[in-house]
N, C-alpha and C positions, 0 to 999 in steps of 0.2 A: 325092769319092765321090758315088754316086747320089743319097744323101739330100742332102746338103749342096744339090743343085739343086733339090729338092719344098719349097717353101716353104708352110709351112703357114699359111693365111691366118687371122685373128684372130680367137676367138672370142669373143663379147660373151653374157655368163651374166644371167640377172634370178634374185634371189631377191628372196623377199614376206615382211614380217613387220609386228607393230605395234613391236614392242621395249620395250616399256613394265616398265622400261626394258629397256635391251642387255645380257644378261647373260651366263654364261660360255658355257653353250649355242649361242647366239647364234653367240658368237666363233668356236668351234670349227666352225660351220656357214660359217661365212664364209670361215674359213680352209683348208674343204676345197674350196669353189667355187675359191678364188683362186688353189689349189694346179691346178686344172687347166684354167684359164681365162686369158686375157687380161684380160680386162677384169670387172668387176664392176657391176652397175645393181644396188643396193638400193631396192626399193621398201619407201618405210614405208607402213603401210597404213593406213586411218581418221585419213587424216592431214584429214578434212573433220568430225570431231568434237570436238564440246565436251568442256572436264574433267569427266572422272567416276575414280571410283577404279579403272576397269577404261580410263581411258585418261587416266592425269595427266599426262602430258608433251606439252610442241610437239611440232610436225612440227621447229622448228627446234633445239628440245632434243634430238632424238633424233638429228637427222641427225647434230648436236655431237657425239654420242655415238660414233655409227659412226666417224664422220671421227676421232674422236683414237685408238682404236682401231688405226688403221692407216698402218705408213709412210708420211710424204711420198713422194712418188713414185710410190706404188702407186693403178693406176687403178681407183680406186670413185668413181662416180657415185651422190647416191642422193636421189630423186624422192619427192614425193609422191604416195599413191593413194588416192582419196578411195572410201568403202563409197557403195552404193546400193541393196543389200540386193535384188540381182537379179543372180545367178550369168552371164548372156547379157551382162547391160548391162556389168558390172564387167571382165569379160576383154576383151569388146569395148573398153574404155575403155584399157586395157593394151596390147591390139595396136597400137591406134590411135595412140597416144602415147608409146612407149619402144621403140626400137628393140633387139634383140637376136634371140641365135642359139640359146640354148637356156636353159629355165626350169628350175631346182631347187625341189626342194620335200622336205618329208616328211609332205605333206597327201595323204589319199588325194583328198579333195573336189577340191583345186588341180589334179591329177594328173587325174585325172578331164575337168574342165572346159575344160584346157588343152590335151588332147590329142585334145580333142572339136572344136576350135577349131585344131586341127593344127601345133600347135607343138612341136617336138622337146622331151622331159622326161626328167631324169636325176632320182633320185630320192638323198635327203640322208640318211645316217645320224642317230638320234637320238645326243643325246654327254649319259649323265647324268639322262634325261627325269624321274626322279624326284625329281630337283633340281633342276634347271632349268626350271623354269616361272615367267615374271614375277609370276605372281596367287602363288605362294608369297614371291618379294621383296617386294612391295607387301605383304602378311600379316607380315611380317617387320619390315619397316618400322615397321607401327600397334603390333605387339606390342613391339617394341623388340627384337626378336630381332637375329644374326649374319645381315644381309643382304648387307653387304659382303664375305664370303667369296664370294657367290653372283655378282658383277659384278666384271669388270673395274675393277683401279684408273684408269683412265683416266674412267670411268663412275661410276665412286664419289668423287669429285673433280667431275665436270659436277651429278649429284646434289646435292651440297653447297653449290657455288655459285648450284645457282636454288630453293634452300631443299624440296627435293624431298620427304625424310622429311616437312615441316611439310604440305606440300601434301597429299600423301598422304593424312595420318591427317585431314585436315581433310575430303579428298574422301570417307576412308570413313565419316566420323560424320555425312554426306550419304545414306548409303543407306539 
């Protein structure tokens, strides 16, 4: 058949987030890129900042996070993106440094900046946005609330292991 000759060449997706940590939201954002993509670039972002309650986790605790989240075999890549608190300098720093074919997002700002900077932008469904927001798990966390319903078991397991609850409450009695 006709089609069987049009080979469609590969498409390489960046999304951007901090993941602090990776929660079900998240996943579901992940898993509609990869449902339409080849390939995956996750950028963690503010991966150039120190613990605070608004960013407890590594760069290398999170990518943990991603990476157990998803089949062996499945191609995510995911990079650190360090903030500089200048919307020109930070995308510049992006292009510059992570190759890809087109960016997701459900930022208007990202959407915005990226497309200012002329990179193809498909834009992400929120999944849950009322639930899913990290700053309510970390609140969850210090409260002793059901945060675990809110993350991935895969996530709720790396949490455990680098004593992440303790960190937490410790980074919020910080502010």
């Amino acid at each position: 058949m006709l089609l069987d000759l049009i080979k469609r060449s590969k498409m390489r997706a960046l999304v951007i987030g901090r993941f602090q940590p990776l929660h079900n939201g998240h996943l579901q954002m992940l898993g509609y890129v990869a449902g339409r993509e080849d390939e995956i670039v996750v950028g963690i972002g503010s991966s150039n900042r120190p613990a605070s309650f608004q960013n407890p986790f590594t760069f290398s605790e999170r990518r943990n996070m991603i990476e157990s989240c998803f089949t062996p075999g499945v191609p995510v890549e995911c990079v650190g993106i360090p903030d500089f608190g200048d919307d020109n300098r930070w995308v510049g720093h992006v292009l510059d440094n992570i190759e890809f074919d087109v960016f997701y997002t459900n930022s208007v700002n990202e959407k915005r900046i990226f497309e200012e900077a002329g990179v193809a932008v498909e834009e992400v469904p929120f999944y849950g946005r009322d639930r899913h927001i990290a700053r309510h798990v970390r609140e969850k966390m210090v409260l002793g609330g059901d945060w675990q319903s809110l993350v991935p078991k895969c996530v709720e397991k790396i949490i455990a292991e680098v004593g992440g609850v303790e960190r937490v409450k410790s980074l919020r009695e910080r502010v």
